[in-house]
C-alpha positions, 0 to 999 in steps of 0.5 A: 478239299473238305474244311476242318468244320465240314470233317467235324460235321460228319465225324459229330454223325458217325459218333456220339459226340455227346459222351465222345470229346474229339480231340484234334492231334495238331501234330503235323499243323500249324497255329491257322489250323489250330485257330480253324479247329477252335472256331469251328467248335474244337475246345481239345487239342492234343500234341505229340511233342511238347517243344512243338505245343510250346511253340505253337500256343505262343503264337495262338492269340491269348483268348483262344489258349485260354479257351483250350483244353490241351492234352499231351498224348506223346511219349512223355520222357522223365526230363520232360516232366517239368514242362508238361505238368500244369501245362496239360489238363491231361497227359494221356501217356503215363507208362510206368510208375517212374514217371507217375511219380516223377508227375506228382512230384512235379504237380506238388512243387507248383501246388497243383493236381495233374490229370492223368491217364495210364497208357496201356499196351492192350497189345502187346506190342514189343514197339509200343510203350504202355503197362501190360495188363498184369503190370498195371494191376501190380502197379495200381495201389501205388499210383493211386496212393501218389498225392498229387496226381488223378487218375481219370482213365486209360489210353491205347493206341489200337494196333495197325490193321484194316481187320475190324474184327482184331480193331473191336476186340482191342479196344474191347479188351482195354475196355473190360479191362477198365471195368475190372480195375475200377470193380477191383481197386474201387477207384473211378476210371471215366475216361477211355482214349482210344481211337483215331483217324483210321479206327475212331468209329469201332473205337466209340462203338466199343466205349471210347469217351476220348478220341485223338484225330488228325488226319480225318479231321485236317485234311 
C-alpha cells in the first residue's frame, strides 16, 4: 500500500499544486493519519462533521493544530453554527441565506470575520444542498452586505459519474458562473472548491483553486 506522502507525490504531478491546495478530507481517518498528512507537507484539512473535528484536534499535539489550516466541508445545520465559527478558516458549504447570517451573527458576538464559501448546486440535484444558480444571484447583495462574514468563493460537489464529458461541463458551469457573479456584483470570488478523490484532475483543468481528497490520497 501506497503511503500518504507517495499519493501526494503523484497527486502534486497530475496538478498544478501551486495555484491548487489539496485539502485532505479526514472523514474516515483518525489523529495518525491526520499527523502523516501534516509531515508530509499537508497544511489543509477538511472534516465532514464538526463532533468528529472536535474529537480528533484534541488529540492532535498542539504545534501540529496550530500548523493546520482547518476547512469545514459538511453540511453545516443552524445549531451548529456556534461550534463551527472561528473554529474553521473556512466553511466551504454555506447553502442558504439563513445560515449566512446566522454566520455572521456568531463571527461578531466573538469579534471575528469568518471566511466563507457558497455552496452551490451547479446540478441541480434534488439530493444535494446548495443555491441554484438564480437563488445565489437573487440572494448575493444580501450576503455580501452581512458584516462579518467574507466571501472567498464557491464550492460544488460534481455529480456521481465516469462520463468525463458531463464531469468537465459541471465544473465549467460553476466556473463561468464564478465569473459572471464577480463581472456582476463587482465582488472577488478567488476560491473554486471543486473536485475530489474521483474527479480531481478534470476539476483543476477546469479551474478548481480547492480540491478536498481522501480516498486518493489515504489509502
Amino acid at each position: 500500500m501506497a503511503t500518504i506522502k507517495e499519493n501526494l507525490e503523484r497527486i502534486k504531478k497530475q496538478i498544478n499544486i501551486e495555484n491548487t491546495r489539496v485539502l485532505a478530507v479526514t472523514k474516515y481517518v483518525g489523529t495518525q493519519e491526520i499527523i502523516q498528512a501534516y509531515e508530509a507537507g499537508i497544511k489543509n484539512l477538511a472534516e465532514n462533521k464538526i463532533q468528529d473535528a472536535e474529537s480528533k484536534r484534541r488529540s492532535l499535539p498542539q504545534h501540529i493544530n496550530n500548523g493546520i489550516i482547518w476547512h469545514f466541508i459538511g453540511h453545516l445545520q443552524s445549531n451548529k453554527v456556534k461550534k463551527a465559527v472561528g473554529n474553521y478558516e473556512y466553511l466551504h458549504s454555506v447553502d442558504s441565506l439563513k445560515i449566512a447570517e446566522a454566520i455572521s451573527k456568531q463571527a461578531k458576538n466573538i469579534n471575528t470575520v469568518q471566511k466563507i464559501l457558497l455552496q452551490v448546486n451547479i446540478t441541480e440535484e434534488e439530493s444535494k444542498s446548495g443555491f441554484d444558480k438564480k437563488e445565489l444571484e437573487e440572494n448575493f447583495l444580501k450576503i455580501t452586505s452581512l458584516a462579518n462574514i467574507e466571501i472567498k468563493g464557491l464550492m460544488t460537489i460534481g455529480i456521481l459519474s465516469n462520463d468525463e464529458k458531463l464531469l468537465r461541463q459541471t465544473f465549467k458551469n460553476l466556473f463561468n458562473l464564478r465569473n459572471y457573479l464577480q463581472e456582476k456584483f463587482n465582488y472577488p470570488l478567488p476560491e473554486l472548491s471543486m473536485g475530489m478523490s474521483n474527479d480531481y484532475k478534470i476539476a483543476v483543468e477546469e479551474g478548481a483553486t480547492m480540491v478536498r481528497i481522501g480516498q486518493a490520497l489515504f489509502k
